[in-house]
C-alpha positions, -999 to 999 in steps of 0.1 A, spaced: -176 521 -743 -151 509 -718 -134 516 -682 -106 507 -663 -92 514 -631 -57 518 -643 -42 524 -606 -44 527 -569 -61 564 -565 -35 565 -541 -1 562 -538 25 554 -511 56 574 -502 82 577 -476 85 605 -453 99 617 -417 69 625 -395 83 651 -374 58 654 -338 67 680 -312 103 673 -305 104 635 -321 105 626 -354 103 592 -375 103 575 -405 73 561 -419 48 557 -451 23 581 -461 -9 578 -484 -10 605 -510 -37 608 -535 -28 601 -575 -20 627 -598 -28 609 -633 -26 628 -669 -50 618 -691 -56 630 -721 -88 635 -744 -89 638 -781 -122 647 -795 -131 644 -831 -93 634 -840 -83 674 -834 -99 686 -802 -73 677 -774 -75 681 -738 -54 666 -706 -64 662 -676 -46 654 -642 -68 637 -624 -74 606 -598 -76 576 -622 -112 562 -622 -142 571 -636 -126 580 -666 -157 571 -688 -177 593 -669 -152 623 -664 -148 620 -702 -187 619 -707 -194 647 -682 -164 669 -698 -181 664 -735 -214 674 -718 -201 706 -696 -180 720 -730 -210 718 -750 -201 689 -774 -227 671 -764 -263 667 -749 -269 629 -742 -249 598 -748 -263 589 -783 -245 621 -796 -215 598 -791 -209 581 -821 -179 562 -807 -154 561 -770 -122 546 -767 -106 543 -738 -66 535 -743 -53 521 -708 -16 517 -716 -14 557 -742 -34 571 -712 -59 588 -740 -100 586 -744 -109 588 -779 -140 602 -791 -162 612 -821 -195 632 -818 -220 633 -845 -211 670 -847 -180 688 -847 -193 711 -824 -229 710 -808 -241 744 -805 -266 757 -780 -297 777 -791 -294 798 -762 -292 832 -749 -260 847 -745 -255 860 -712 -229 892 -712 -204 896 -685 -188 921 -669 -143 922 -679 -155 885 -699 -166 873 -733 -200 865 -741 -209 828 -733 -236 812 -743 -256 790 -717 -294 781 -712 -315 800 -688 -326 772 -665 -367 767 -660 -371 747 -629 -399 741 -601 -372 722 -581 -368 731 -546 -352 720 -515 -357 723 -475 -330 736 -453 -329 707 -431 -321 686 -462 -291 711 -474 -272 704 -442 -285 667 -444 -268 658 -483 -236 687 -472 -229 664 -437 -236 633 -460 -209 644 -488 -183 655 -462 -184 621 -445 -184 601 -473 -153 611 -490 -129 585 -483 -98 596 -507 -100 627 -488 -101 608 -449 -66 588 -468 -52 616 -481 -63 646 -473 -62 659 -512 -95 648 -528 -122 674 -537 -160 655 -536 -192 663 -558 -226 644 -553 -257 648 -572 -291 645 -556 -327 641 -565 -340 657 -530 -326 634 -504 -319 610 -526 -282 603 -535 -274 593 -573 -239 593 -573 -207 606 -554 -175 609 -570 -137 618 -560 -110 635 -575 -80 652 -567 -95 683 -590 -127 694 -582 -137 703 -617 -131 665 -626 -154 656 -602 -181 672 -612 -176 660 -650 -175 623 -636 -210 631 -614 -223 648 -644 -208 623 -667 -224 592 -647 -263 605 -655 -255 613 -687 -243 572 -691 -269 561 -672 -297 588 -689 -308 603 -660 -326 637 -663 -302 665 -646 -328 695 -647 -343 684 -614 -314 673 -595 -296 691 -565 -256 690 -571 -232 690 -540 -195 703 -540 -168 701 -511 -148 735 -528 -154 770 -540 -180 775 -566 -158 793 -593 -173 806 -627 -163 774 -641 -179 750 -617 -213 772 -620 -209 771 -656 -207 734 -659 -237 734 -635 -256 751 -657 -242 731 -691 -258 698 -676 -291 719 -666 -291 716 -628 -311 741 -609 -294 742 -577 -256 739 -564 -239 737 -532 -209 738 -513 -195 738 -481 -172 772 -494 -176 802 -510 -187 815 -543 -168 837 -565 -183 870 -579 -187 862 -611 -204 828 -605 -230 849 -583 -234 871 -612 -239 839 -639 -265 825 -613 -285 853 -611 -287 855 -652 -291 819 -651 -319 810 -626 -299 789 -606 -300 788 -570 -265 788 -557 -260 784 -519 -223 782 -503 -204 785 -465 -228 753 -457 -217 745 -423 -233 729 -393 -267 747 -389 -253 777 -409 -256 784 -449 -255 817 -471 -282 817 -503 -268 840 -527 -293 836 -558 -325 827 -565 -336 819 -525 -374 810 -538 -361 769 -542 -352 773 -504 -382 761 -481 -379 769 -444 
């Protein structure tokens, strides 16, 4: 398997800064917009638009999320073309179900996810801890003002932070970084910087991790998939303030 940072993560452009009642002409850093496309299986296709690094890991952590795959030896081979702008991929199977419970939802299909079993819990004073830690570390964001960040944390611990100018991206490339580097995801603490939607829970609970944060608000039907799902879901984490919408019992005071 191979990597590359094929560009800047940000890019330079001209503009006219206008301030009060001056104005002037000047650069600006804006964050990359990269398509990047994934074929699965030589008939699965995806693209993404996304900030161009980590694209091992966002390809990983997207396989893992969608279901194709558990762990990194389900991969029987990665290619990552630099100058096509494409990942290439075959799984051992064309699809990897999960033998799971379906969980029904309200105006939605049925979707098929894991009930998650876990004994992890977290203090509050560490949930505004890792939340301050995430929002100062994002440096494409302090550059650009345009990058979305996702952490994953064993307690206090941080195991990896990563960037992208889609927030769903960065989660694959958090997710997609243990799954590389085989470390167990069903006792870890995952941090976002945007709205929990029903997609960002759901990939939560694809890669097994009991508890998700954010500095914003949930959406109703990511509640409703956390309740079904075990998973503690806490959002609006700011300063000495947080909401717990599901499963409070992994919150110590």
């Amino acid at each position: 398997m191979q990597d590359g940072n094929i560009r800047s993560n940000t890019t330079k452009v001209s503009i006219i800064k206008l301030e009060e009642f001056s104005y002037k002409c000047t650069e600006d850093k804006v964050i990359t917009e990269y398509p990047f496309s994934l074929i699965i299986n030589g008939k699965d296709k995806k693209t993404f638009l996304c900030t161009p690094y980590k694209l091992e890991e966002l390809t990983v952590g997207y396989l893992t999320t969608k279901g194709y795959i558990r762990e990194e030896k389900d991969i029987i081979s990665l290619e990552i073309d630099e100058t096509r702008k494409i990942s290439n991929v075959t799984t051992k199977n064309i699809e990897m179900p999960y033998e799971n419970q379906i969980i029904e939802l309200n105006e939605m299909n049925n979707f098929k996810y894991e009930v998650i079993e876990s004994d992890t819990h977290i203090h509050v004073d560490t949930v505004y801890e890792i939340m301050k830690f995430n929002l100062n570390y994002s440096r494409l964001f302090k550059d650009t003002g345009g990058a979305h960040c996702v952490a994953i944390f064993e307690n206090d611990k941080e195991i990896v932070v990563c960037e992208d100018v889609a927030r769903h991206n960065a989660m694959d490339k958090a997710i997609g970084y243990c799954i590389l580097k085989n470390i167990n995801l069903d006792n870890k603490i995952i941090v976002v910087s945007g709205r929990i939607s029903f997609e960002m829970l759901s990939k939560a609970a694809k890669a097994k991790i009991p508890i998700i944060i954010s500095k914003s608000a949930p959406t109703n039907l990511s509640i409703e998939l956390a309740n079904k799902l075990n998973i503690t879901l806490i959002g609006f984490v700011r300063g000495q303030k947080m909401n717990i919408y599901t499963h409070s019992h992994r919150v110590k005071v």
